[in-house]
Structure formats: structure tokens, C-alpha cells
N, CA, C and O atoms as a GROMACS GRO file, in nm:
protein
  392
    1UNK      N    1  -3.097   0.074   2.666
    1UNK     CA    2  -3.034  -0.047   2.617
    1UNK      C    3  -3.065  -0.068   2.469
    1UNK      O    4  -2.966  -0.105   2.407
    2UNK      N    5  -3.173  -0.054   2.398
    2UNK     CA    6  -3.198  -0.072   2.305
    2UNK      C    7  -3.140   0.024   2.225
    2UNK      O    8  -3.101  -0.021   2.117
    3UNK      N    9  -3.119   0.166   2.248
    3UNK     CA   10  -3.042   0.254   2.158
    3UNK      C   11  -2.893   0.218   2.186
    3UNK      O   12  -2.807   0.285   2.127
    4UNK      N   13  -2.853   0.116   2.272
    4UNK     CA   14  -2.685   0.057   2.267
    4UNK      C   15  -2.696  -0.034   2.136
    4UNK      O   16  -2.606  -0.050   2.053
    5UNK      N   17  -2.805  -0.081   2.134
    5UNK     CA   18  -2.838  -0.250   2.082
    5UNK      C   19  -2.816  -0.170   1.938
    5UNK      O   20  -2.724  -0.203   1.863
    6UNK      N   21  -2.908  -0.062   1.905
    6UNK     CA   22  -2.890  -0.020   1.713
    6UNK      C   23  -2.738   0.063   1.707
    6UNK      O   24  -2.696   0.089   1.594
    7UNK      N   25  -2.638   0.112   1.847
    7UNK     CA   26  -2.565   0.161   1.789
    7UNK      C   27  -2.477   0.083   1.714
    7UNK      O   28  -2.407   0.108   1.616
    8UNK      N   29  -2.508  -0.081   1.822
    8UNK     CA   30  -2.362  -0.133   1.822
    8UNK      C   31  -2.422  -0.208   1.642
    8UNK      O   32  -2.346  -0.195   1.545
    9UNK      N   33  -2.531  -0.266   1.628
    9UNK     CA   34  -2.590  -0.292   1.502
    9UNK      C   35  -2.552  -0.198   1.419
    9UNK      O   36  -2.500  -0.259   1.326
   10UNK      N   37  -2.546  -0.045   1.390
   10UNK     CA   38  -2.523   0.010   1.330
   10UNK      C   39  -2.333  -0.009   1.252
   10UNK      O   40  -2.272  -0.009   1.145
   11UNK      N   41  -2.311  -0.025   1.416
   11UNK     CA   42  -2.131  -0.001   1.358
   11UNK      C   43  -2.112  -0.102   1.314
   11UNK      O   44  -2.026  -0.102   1.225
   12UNK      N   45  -2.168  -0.219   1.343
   12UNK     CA   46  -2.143  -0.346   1.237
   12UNK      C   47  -2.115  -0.376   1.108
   12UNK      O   48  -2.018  -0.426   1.050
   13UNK      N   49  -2.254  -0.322   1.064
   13UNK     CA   50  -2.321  -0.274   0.922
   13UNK      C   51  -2.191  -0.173   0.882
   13UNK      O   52  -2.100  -0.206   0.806
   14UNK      N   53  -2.200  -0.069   0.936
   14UNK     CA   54  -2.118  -0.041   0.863
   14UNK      C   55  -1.949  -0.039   0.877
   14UNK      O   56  -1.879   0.048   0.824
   15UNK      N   57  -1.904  -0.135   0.946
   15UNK     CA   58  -1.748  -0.171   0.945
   15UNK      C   59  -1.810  -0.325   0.822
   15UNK      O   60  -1.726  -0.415   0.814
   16UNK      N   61  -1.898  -0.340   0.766
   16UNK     CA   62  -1.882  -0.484   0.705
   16UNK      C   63  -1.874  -0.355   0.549
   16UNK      O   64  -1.788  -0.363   0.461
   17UNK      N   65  -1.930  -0.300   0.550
   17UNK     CA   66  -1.953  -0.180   0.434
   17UNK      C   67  -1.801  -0.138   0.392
   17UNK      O   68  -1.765  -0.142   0.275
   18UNK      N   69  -1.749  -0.114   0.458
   18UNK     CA   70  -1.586  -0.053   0.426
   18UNK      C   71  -1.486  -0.180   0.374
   18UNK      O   72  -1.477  -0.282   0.442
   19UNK      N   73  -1.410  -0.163   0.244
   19UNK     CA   74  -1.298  -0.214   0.142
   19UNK      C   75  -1.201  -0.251   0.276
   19UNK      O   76  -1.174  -0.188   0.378
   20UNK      N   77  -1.167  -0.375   0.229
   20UNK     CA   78  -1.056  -0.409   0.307
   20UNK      C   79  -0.939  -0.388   0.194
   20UNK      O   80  -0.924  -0.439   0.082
   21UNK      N   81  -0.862  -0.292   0.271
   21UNK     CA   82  -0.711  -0.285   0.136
   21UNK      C   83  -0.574  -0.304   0.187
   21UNK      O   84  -0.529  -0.239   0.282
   22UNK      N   85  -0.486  -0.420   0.102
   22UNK     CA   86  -0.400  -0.464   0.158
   22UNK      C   87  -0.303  -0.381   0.073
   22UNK      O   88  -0.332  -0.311  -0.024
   23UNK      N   89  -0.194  -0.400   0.122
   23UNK     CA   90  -0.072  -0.265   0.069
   23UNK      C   91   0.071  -0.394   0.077
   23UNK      O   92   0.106  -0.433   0.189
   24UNK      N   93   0.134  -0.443  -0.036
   24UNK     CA   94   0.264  -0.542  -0.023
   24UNK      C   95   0.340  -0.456  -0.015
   24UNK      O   96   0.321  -0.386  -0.115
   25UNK      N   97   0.414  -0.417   0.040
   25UNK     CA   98   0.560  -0.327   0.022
   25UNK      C   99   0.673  -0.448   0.050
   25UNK      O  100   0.678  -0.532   0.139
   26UNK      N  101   0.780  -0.416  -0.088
   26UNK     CA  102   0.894  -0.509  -0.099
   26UNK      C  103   1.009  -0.393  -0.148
   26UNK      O  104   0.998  -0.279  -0.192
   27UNK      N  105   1.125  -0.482  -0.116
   27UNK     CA  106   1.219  -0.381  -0.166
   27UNK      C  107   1.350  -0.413  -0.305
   27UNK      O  108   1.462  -0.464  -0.300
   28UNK      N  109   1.307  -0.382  -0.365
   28UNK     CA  110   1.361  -0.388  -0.525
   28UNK      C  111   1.259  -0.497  -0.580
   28UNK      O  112   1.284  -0.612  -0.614
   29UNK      N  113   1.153  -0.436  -0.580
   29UNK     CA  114   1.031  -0.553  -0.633
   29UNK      C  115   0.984  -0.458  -0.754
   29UNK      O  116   0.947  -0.341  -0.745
   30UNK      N  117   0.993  -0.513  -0.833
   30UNK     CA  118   0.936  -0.421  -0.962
   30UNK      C  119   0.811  -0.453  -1.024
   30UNK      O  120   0.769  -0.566  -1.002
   31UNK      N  121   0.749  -0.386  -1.090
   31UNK     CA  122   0.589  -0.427  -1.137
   31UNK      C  123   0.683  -0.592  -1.232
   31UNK      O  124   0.650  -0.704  -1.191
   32UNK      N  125   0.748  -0.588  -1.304
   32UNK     CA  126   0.802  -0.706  -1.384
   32UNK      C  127   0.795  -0.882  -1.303
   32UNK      O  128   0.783  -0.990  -1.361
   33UNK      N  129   0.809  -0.855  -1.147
   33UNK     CA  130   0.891  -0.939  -1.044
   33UNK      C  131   0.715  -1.004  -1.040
   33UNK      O  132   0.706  -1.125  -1.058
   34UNK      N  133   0.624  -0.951  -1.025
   34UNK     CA  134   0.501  -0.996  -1.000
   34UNK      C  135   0.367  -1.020  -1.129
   34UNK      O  136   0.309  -0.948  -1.210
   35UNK      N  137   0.366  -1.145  -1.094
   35UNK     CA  138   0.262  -1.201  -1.218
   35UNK      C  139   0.181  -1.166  -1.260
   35UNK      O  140   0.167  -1.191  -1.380
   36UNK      N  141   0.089  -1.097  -1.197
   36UNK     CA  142  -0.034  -1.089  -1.212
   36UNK      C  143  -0.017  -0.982  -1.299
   36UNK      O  144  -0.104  -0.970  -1.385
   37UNK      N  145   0.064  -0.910  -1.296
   37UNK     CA  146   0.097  -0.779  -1.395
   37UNK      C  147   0.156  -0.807  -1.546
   37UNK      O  148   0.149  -0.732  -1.643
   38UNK      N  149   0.218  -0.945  -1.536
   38UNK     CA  150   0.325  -0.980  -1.645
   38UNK      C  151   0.237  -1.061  -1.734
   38UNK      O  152   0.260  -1.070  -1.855
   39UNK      N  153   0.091  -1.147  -1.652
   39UNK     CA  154   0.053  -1.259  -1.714
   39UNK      C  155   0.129  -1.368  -1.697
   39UNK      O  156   0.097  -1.469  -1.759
   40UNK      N  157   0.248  -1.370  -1.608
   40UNK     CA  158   0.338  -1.512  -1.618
   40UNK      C  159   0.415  -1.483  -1.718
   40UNK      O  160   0.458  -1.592  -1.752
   41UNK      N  161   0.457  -1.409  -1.781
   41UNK     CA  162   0.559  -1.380  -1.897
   41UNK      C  163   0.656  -1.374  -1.848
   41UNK      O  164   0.713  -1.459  -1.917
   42UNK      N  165   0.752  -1.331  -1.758
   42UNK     CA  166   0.829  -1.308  -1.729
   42UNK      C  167   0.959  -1.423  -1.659
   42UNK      O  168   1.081  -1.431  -1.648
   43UNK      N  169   0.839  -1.495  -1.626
   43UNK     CA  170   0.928  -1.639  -1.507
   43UNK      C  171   0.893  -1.631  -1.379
   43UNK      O  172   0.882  -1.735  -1.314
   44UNK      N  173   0.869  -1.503  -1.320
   44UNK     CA  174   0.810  -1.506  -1.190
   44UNK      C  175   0.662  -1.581  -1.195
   44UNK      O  176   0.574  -1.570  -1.281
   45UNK      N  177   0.664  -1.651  -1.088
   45UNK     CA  178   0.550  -1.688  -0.996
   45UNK      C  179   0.494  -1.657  -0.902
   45UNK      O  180   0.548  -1.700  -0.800
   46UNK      N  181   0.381  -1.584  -0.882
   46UNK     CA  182   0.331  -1.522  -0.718
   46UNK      C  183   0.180  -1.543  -0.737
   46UNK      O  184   0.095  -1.456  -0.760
   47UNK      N  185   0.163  -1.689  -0.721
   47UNK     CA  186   0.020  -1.720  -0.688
   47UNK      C  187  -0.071  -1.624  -0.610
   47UNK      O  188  -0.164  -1.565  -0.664
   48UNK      N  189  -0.036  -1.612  -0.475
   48UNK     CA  190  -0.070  -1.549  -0.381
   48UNK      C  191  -0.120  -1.418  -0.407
   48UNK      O  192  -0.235  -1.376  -0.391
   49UNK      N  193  -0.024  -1.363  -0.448
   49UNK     CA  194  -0.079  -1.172  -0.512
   49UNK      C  195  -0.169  -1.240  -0.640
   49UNK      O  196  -0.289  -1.214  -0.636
   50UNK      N  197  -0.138  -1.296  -0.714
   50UNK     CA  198  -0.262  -1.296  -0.831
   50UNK      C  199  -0.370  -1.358  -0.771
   50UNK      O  200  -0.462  -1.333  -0.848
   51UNK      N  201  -0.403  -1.408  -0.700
   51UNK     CA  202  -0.534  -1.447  -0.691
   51UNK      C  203  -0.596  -1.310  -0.590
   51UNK      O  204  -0.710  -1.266  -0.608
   52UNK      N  205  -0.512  -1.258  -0.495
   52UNK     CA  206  -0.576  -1.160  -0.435
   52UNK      C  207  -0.632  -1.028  -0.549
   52UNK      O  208  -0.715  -0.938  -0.538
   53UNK      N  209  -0.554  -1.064  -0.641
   53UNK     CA  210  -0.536  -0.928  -0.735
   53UNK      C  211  -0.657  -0.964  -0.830
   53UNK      O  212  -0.716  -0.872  -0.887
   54UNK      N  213  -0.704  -1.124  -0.853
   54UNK     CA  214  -0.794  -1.142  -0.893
   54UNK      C  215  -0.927  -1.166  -0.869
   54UNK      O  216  -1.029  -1.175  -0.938
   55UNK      N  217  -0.895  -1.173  -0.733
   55UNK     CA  218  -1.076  -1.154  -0.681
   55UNK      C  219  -1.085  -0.961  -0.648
   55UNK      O  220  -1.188  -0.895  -0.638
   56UNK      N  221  -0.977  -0.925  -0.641
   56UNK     CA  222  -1.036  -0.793  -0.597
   56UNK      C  223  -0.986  -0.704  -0.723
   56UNK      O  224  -1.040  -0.724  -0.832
   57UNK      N  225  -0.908  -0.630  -0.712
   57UNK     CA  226  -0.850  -0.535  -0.785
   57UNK      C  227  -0.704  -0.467  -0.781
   57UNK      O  228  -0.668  -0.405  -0.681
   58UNK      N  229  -0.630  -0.480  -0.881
   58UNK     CA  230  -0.464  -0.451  -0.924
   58UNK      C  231  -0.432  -0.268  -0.953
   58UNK      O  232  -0.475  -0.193  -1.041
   59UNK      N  233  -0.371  -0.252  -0.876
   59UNK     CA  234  -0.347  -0.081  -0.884
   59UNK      C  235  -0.250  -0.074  -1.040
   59UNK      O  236  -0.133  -0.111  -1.034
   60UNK      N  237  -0.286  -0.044  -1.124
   60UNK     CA  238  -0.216  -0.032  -1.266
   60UNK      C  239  -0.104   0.154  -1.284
   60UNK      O  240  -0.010   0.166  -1.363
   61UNK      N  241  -0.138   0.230  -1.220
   61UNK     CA  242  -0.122   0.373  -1.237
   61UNK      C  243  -0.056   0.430  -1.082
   61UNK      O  244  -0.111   0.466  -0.978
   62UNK      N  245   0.094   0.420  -1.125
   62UNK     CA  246   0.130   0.527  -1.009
   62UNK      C  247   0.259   0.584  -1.058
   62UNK      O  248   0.301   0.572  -1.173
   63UNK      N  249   0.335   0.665  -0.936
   63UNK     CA  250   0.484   0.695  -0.947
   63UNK      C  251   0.530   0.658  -0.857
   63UNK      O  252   0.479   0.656  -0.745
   64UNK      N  253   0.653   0.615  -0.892
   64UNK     CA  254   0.739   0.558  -0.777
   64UNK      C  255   0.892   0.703  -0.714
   64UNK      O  256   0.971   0.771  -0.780
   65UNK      N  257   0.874   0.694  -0.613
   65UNK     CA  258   0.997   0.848  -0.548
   65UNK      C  259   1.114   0.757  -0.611
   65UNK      O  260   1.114   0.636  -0.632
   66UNK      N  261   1.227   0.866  -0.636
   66UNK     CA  262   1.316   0.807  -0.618
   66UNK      C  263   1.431   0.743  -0.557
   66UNK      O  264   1.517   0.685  -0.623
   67UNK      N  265   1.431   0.753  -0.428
   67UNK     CA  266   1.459   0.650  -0.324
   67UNK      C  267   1.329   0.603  -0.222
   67UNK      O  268   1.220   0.656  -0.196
   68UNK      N  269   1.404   0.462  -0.171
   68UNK     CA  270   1.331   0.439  -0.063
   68UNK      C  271   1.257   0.491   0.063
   68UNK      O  272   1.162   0.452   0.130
   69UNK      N  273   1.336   0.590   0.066
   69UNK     CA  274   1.336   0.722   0.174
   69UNK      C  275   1.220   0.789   0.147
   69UNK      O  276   1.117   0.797   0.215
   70UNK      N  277   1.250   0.842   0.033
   70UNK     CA  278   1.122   0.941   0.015
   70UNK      C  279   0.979   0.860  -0.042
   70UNK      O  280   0.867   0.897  -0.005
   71UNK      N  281   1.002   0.729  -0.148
   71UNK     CA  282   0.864   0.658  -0.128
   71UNK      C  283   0.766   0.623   0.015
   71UNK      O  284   0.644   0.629   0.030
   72UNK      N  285   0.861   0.589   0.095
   72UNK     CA  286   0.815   0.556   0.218
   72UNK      C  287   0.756   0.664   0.291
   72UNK      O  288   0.645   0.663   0.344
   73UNK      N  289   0.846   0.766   0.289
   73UNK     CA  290   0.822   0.880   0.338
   73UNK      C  291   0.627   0.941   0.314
   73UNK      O  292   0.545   0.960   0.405
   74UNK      N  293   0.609   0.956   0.182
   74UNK     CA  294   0.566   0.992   0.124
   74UNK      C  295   0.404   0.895   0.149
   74UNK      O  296   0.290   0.939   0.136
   75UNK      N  297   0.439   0.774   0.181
   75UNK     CA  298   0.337   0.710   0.182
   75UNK      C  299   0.291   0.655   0.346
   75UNK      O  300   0.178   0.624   0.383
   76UNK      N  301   0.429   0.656   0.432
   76UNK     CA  302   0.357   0.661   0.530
   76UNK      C  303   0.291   0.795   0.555
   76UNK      O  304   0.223   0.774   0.655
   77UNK      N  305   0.270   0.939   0.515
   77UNK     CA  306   0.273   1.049   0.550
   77UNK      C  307   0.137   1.092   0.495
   77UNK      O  308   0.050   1.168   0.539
   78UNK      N  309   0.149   1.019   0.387
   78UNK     CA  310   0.032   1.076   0.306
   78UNK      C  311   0.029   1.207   0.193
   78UNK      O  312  -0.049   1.251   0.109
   79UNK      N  313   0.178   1.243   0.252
   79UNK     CA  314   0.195   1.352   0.159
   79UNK      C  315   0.310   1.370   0.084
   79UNK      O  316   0.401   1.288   0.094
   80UNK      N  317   0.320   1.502  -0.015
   80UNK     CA  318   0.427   1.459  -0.127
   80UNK      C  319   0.551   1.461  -0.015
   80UNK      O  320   0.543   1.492   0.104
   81UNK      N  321   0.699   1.407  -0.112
   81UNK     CA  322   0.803   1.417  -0.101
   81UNK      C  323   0.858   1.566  -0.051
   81UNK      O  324   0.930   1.601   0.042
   82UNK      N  325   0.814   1.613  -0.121
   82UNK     CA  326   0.836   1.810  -0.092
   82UNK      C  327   0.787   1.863   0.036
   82UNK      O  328   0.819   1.968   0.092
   83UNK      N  329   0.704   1.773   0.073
   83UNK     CA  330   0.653   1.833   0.199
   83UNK      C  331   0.712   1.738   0.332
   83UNK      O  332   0.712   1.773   0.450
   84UNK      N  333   0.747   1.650   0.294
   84UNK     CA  334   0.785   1.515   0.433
   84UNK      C  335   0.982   1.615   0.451
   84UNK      O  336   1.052   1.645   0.548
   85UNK      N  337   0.997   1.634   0.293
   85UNK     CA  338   1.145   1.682   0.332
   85UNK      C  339   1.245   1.603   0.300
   85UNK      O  340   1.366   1.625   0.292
   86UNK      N  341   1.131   1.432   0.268
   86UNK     CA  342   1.314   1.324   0.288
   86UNK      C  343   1.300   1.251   0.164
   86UNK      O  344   1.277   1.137   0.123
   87UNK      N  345   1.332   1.408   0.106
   87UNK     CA  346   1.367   1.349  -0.091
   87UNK      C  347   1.504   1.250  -0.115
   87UNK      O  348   1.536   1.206  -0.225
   88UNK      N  349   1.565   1.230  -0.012
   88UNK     CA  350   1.720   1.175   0.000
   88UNK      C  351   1.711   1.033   0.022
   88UNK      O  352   1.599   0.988  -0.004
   89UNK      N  353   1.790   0.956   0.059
   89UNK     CA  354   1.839   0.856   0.149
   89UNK      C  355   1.886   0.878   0.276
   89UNK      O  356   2.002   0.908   0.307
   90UNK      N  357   1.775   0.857   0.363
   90UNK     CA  358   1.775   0.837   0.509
   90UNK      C  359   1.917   0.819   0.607
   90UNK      O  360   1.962   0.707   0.582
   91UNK      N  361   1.969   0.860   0.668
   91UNK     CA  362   2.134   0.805   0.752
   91UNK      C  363   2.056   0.809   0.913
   91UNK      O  364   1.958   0.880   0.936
   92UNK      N  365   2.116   0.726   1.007
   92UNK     CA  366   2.096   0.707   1.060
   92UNK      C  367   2.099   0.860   1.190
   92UNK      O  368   2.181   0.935   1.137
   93UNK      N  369   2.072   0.900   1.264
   93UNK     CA  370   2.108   1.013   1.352
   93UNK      C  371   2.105   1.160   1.262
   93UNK      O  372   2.156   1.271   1.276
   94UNK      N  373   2.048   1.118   1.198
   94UNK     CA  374   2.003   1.289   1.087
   94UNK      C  375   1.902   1.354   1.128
   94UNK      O  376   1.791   1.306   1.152
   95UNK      N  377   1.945   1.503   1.142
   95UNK     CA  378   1.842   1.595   1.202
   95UNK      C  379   1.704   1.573   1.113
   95UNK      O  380   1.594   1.566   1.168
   96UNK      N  381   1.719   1.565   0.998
   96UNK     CA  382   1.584   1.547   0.913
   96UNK      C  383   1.536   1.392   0.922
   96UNK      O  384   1.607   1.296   0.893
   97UNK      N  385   1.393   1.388   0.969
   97UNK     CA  386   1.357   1.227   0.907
   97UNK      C  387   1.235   1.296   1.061
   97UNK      O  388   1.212   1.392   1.134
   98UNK      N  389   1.170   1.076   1.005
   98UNK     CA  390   1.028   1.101   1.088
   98UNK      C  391   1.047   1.077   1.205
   98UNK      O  392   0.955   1.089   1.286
   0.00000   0.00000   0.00000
């Protein structure tokens, strides 16, 4: 019982140890559309993401695919575009896709 007692103590400790990371996915949302990136310059307002973005941390550096298809692709997958296959726009009943 007691080696249950430090495992379950253990996994505690360390599930409190691990980054909680949230991921917004929008669609035709551009770095411009969201504040926290613009400073409010722009006219948009998104309280919500800037304060998350300000207690934690703002991803500044990426690439975006060029369709929806293959960003998604790519990120539910984990891997490039070249390798998922769905460098395109998705149709419904297509031999290729996930």
C-alpha cells in the first residue's frame, strides 16, 4: 500500500510539473486579427488571448501551409505536408485524406 501511496504521489508531482498548452485554431484569423500581437493597433480586440498570452507566452515564429488542408493536416499529424500527402484542398469522398 504504501508503494501505491508514493506512486500515486509521484504522478501527481509530476502531472503538476508538465506546461499546460492551449492551441486557438480559427479560420481566416491572421496574426493582424489578434491583439496581443498588434499591441491594439489594428482595431481588433481579444482580451481573452492577450491576457492568456500575457501571463504565459505568445508563439512569434512559424509557417503557415498553404491551404487549410494541409495546415491541419500537418498539425494534427505532426508531420510535414510532404509526408501527410494533403498539400491540396480536401473534397469530400477522396481516396487521399485522414
Amino acid at each position: 500500500m504504501t508503494a501505491g501511496l508514493m506512486a500515486l504521489a509521484s504522478a501527481v508531482t509530476s502531472a503538476a510539473d508538465k506546461p499546460n498548452i492551449l492551441v486557438i485554431w480559427g479560420d481566416d484569423v491572421g496574426r493582424a486579427n489578434i491583439s496581443a500581437y498588434t499591441m491594439g493597433m489594428m482595431g481588433y480586440r481579444t482580451p481573452n488571448i492577450d491576457r492568456i498570452a500575457n501571463e504565459g507566452m505568445i508563439f512569434t515564429d512559424y509557417y503557415g501551409e498553404q491551404s487549410c488542408t494541409a495546415g491541419r493536416s500537418s498539425f494534427i499529424m505532426g508531420q510535414s505536408v510532404f509526408r501527410t500527402g494533403l498539400s491540396k484542398v480536401g473534397l469530400p469522398g477522396a481516396k487521399l485524406g485522414m
